[in-house]
Backbone as a chain_set.jsonl record, in Angstrom:
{"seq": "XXXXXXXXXXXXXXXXXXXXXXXXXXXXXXXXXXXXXXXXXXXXXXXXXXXXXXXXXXXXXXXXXXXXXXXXXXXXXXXXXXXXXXXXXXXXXXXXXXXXXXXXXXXXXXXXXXXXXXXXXXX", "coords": {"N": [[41.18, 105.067, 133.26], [40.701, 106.201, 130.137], [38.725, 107.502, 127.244], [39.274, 108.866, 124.345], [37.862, 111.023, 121.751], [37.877, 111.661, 118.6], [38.197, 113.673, 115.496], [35.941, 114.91, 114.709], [34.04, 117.469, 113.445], [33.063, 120.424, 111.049], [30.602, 120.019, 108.208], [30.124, 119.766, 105.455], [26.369, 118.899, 103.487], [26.119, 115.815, 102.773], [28.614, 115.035, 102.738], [31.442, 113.365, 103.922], [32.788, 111.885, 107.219], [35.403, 110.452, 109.563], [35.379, 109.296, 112.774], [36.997, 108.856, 115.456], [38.535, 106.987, 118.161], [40.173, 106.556, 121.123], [41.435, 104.51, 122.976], [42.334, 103.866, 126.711], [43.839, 102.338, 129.462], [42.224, 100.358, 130.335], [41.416, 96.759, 129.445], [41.032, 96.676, 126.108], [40.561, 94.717, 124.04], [38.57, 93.25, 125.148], [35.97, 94.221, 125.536], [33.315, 95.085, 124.038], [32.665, 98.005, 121.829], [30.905, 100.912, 121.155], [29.07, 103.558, 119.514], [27.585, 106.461, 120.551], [25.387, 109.509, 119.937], [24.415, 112.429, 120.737], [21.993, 115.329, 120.595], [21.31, 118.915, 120.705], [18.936, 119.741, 123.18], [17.823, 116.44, 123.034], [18.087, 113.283, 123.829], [20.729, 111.033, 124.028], [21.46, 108.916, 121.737], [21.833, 105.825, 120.653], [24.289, 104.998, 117.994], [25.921, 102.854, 116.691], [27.486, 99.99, 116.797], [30.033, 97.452, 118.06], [31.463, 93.55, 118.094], [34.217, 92.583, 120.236], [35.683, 91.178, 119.059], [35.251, 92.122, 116.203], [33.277, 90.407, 115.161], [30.535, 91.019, 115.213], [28.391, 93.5, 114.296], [26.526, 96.635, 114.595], [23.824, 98.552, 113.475], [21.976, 101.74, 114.388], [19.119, 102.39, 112.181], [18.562, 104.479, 111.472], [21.032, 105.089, 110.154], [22.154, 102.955, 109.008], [23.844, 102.149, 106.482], [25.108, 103.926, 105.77], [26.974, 104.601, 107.86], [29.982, 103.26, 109.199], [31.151, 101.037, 111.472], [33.925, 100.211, 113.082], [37.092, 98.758, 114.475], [40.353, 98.469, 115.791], [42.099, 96.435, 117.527], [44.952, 95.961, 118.259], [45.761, 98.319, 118.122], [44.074, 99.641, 120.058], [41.762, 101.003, 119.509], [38.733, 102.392, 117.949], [36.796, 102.91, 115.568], [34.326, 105.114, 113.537], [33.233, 105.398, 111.027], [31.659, 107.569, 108.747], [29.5, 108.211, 105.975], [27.8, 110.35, 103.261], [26.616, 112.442, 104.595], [24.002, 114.164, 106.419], [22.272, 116.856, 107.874], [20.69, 116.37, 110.112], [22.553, 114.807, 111.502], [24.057, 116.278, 112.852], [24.912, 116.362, 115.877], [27.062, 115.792, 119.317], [29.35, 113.445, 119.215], [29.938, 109.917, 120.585], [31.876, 107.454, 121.909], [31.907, 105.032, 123.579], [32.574, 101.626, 125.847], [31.565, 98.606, 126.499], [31.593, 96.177, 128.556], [29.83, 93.715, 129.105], [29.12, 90.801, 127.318], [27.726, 90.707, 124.611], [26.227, 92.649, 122.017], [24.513, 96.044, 122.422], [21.914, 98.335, 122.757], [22.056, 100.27, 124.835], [22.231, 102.619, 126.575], [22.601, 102.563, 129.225], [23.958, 100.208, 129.692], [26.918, 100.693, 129.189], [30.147, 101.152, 130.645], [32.391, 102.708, 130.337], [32.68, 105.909, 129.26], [33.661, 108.121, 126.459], [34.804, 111.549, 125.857], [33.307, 112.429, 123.922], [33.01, 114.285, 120.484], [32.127, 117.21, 118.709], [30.065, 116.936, 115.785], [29.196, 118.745, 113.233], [26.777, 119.096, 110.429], [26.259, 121.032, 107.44], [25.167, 123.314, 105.319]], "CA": [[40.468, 104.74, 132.029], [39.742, 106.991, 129.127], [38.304, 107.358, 125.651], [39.467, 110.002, 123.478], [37.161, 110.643, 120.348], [38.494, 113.102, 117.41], [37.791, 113.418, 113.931], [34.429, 115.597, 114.519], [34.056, 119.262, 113.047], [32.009, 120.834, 110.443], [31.164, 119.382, 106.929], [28.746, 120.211, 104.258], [25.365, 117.738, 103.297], [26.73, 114.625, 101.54], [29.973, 114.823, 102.769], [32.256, 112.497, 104.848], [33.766, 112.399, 108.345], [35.569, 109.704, 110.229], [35.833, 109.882, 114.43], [38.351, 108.131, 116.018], [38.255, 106.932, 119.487], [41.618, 106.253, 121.706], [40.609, 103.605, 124.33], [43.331, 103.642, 127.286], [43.641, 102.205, 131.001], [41.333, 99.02, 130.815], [41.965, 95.82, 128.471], [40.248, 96.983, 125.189], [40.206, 93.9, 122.981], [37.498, 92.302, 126.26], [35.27, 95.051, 125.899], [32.534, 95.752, 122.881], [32.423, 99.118, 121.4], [29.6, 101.785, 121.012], [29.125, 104.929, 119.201], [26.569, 106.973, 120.806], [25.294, 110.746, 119.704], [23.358, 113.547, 121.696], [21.905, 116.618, 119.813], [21.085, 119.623, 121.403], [17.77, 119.343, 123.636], [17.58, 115.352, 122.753], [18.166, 112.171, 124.377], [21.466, 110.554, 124.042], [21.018, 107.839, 121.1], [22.675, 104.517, 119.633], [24.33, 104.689, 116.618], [26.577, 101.416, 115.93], [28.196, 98.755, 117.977], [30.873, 95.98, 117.477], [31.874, 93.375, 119.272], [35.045, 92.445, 120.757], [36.6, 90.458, 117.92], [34.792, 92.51, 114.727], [32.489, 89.557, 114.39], [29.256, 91.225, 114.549], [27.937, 94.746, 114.045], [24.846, 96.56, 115.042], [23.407, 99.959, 113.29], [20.727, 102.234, 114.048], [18.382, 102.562, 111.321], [19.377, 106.015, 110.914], [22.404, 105.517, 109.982], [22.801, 102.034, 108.155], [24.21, 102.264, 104.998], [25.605, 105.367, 105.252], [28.179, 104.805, 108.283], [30.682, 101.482, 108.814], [32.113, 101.11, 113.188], [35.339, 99.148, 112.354], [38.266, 98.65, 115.663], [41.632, 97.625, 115.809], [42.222, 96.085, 119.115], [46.531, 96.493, 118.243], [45.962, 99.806, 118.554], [43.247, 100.071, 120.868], [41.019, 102.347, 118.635], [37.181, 102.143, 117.227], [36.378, 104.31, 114.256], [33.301, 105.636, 113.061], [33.198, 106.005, 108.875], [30.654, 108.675, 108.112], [29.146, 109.253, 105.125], [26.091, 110.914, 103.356], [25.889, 113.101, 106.295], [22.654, 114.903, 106.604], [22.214, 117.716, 108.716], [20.08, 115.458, 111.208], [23.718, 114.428, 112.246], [24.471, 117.051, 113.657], [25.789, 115.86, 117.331], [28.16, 115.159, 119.761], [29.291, 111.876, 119.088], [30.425, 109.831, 122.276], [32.542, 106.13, 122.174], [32.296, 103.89, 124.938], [33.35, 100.588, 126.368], [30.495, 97.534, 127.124], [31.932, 94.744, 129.402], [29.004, 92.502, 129.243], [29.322, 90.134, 126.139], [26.681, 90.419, 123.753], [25.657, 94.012, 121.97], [23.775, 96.51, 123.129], [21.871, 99.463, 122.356], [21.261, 100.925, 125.876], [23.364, 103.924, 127.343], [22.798, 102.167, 130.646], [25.224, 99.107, 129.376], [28.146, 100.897, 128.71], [30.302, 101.385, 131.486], [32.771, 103.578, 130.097], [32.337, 106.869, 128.101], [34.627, 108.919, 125.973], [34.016, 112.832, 126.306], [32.821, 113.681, 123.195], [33.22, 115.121, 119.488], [31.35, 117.422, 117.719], [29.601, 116.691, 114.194], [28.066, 119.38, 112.78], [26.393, 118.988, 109.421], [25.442, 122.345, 107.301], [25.79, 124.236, 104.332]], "C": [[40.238, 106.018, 131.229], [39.551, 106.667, 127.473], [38.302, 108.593, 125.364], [38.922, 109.831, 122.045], [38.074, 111.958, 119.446], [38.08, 112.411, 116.521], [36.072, 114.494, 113.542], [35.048, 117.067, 113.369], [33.106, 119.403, 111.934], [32.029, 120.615, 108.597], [29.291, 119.795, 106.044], [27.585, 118.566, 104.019], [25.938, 117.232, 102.754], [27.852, 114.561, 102.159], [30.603, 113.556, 103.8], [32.944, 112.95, 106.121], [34.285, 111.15, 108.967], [35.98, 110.128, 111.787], [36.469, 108.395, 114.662], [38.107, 107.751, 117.325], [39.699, 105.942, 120.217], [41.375, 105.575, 122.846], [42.491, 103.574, 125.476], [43.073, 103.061, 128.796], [42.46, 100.88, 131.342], [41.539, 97.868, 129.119], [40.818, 95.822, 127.142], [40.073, 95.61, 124.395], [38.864, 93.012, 124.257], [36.304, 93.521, 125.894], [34.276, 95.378, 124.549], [32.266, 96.943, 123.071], [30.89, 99.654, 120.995], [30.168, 103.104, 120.438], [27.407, 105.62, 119.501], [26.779, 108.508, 120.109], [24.223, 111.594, 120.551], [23.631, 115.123, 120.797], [21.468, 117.572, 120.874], [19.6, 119.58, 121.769], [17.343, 117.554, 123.399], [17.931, 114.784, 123.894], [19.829, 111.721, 123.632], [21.12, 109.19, 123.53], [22.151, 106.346, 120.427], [22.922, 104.657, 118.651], [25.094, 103.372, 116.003], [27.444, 101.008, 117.51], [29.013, 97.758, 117.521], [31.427, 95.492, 118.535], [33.507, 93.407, 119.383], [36.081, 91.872, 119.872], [35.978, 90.942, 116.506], [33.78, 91.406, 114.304], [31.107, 89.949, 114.206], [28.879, 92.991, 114.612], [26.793, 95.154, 114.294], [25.079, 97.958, 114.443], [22.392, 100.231, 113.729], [20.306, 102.541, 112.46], [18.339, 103.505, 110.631], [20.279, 106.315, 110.078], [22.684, 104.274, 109.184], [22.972, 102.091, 107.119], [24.712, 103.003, 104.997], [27.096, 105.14, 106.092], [28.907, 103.44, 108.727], [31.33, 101.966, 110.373], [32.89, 99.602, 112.525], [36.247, 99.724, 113.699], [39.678, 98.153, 115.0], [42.156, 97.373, 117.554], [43.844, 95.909, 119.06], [46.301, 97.391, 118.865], [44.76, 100.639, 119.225], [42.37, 100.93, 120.849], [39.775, 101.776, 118.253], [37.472, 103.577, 116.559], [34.714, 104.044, 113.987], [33.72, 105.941, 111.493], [31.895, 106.661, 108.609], [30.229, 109.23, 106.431], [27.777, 109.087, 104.335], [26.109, 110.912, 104.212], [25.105, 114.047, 105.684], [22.964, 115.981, 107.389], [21.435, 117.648, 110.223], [20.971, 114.57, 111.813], [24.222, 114.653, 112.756], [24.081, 116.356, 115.132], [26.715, 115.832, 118.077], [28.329, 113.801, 119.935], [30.092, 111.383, 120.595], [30.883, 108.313, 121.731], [32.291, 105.991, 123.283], [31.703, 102.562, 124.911], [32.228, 99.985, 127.651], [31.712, 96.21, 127.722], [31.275, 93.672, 128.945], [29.019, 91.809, 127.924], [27.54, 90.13, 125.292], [26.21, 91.96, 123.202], [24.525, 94.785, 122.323], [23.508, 98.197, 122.751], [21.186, 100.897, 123.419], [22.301, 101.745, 126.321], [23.581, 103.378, 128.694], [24.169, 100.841, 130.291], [26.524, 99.623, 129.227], [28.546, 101.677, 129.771], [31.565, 102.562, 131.456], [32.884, 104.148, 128.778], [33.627, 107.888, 127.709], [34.418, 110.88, 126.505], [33.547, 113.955, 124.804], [33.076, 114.464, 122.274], [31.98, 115.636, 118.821], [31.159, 117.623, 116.53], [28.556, 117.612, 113.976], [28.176, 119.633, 110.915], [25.389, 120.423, 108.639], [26.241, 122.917, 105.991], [26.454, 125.527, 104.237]], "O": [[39.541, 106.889, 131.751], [40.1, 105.831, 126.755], [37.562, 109.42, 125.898], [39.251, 108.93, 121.273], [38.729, 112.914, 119.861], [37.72, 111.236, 116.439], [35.42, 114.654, 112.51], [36.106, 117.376, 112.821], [32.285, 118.493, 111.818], [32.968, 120.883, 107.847], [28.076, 119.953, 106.166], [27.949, 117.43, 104.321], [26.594, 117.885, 101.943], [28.183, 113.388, 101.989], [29.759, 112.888, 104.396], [33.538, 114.023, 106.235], [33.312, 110.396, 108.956], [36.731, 111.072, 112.034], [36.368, 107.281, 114.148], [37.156, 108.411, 117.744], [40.07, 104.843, 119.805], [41.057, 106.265, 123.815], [43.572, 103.3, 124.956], [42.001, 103.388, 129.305], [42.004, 100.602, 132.451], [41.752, 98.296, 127.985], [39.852, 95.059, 127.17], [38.887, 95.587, 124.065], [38.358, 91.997, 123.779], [35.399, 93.065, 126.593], [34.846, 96.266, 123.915], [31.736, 97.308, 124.12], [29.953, 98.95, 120.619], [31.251, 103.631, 120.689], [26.377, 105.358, 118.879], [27.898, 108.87, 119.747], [23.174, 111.064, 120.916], [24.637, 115.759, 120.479], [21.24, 117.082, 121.98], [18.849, 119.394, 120.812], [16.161, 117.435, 123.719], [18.111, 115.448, 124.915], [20.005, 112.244, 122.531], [20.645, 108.329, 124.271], [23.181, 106.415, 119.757], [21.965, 104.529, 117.888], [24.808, 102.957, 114.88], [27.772, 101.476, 118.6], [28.657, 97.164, 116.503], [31.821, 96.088, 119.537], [34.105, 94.208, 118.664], [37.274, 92.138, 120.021], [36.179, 90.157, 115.579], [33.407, 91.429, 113.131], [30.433, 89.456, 113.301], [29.653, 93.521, 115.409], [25.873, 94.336, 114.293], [26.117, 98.582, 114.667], [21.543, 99.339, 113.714], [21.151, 102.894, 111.638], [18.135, 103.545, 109.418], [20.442, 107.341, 109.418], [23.671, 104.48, 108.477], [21.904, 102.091, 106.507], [25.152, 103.148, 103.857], [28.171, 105.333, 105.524], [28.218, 102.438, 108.538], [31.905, 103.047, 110.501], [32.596, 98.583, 111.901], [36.186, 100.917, 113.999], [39.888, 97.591, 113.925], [42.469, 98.173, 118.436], [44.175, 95.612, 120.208], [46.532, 97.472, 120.071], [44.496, 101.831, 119.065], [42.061, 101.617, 121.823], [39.749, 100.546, 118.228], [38.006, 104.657, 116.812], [34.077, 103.013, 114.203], [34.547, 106.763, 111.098], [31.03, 105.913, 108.153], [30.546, 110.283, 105.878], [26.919, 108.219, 104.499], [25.821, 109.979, 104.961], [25.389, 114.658, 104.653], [24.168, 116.055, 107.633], [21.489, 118.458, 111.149], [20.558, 113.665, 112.538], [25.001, 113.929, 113.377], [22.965, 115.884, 115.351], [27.715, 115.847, 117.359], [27.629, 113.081, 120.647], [30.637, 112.106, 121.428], [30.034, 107.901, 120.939], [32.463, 106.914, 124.079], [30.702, 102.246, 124.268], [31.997, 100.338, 128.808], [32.492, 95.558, 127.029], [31.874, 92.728, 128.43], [28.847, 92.727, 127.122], [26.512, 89.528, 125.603], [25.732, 92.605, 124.135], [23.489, 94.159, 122.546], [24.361, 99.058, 122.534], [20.445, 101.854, 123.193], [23.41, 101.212, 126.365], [24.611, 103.654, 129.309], [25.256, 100.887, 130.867], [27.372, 98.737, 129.12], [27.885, 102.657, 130.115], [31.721, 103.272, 132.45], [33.061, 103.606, 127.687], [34.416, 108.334, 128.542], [33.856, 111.198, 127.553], [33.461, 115.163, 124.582], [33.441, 115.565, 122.685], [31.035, 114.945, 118.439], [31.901, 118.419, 115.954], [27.382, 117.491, 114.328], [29.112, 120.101, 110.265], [24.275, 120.792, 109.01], [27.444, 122.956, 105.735], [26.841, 125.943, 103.144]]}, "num_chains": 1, "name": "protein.A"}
């Protein structure tokens, strides 16, 4: 199994970023997506979720309006659309892969994790 994220790196306030995430080795269209983030000294937080067929979506509060989690289960990918980034975005963003049917905004639910891009937001 893995999850490969890209698309991170370093972007000015306001600006845009999209991360990518490369799902391989377990049957991705069964599985609802997550985009988690962890800042330095923090907790490891929820930022968006979709399920298995694009039918429903979940944001943190943080982040709604600003960023769009969109898949293609062809090509076995979840994206992240970023924008109006802040500098309170600064993170490593993390993908991974929920089994259990129904979304979820717990780090414990998600049984596999990507390894990780970093978003850093700064003038």
């Amino acid at each position: 199994v893995q999850l490969q994220a890209s698309g991170g790196g370093l972007v000015q306030p306001g600006g845009s970023l999209r991360l990518s995430c490369a799902a391989s080795g377990f049957t991705f269209g069964s599985y609802d997506m997550g985009w988690f983030r962890q800042a330095p000294g923090k907790e490891r937080e929820f930022v968006a979720a979709i399920t298995r067929r694009s039918r429903d979506r979940w944001y943190a509060d943080s982040v709604k309006g600003r960023f769009t989690i969109s898949r293609d289960n062809a090509e076995n990918a979840v994206y992240l659309q970023m924008n109006s980034l802040q500098p309170e975005d600064t993170a490593v963003y993390f993908c991974a892969a929920d089994r259990d049917p129904g979304l979820s905004r717990m780090v414990v639910r998600y049984e596999y994790w990507g390894q990780g891009t970093q978003v850093t937001v700064s003038s």
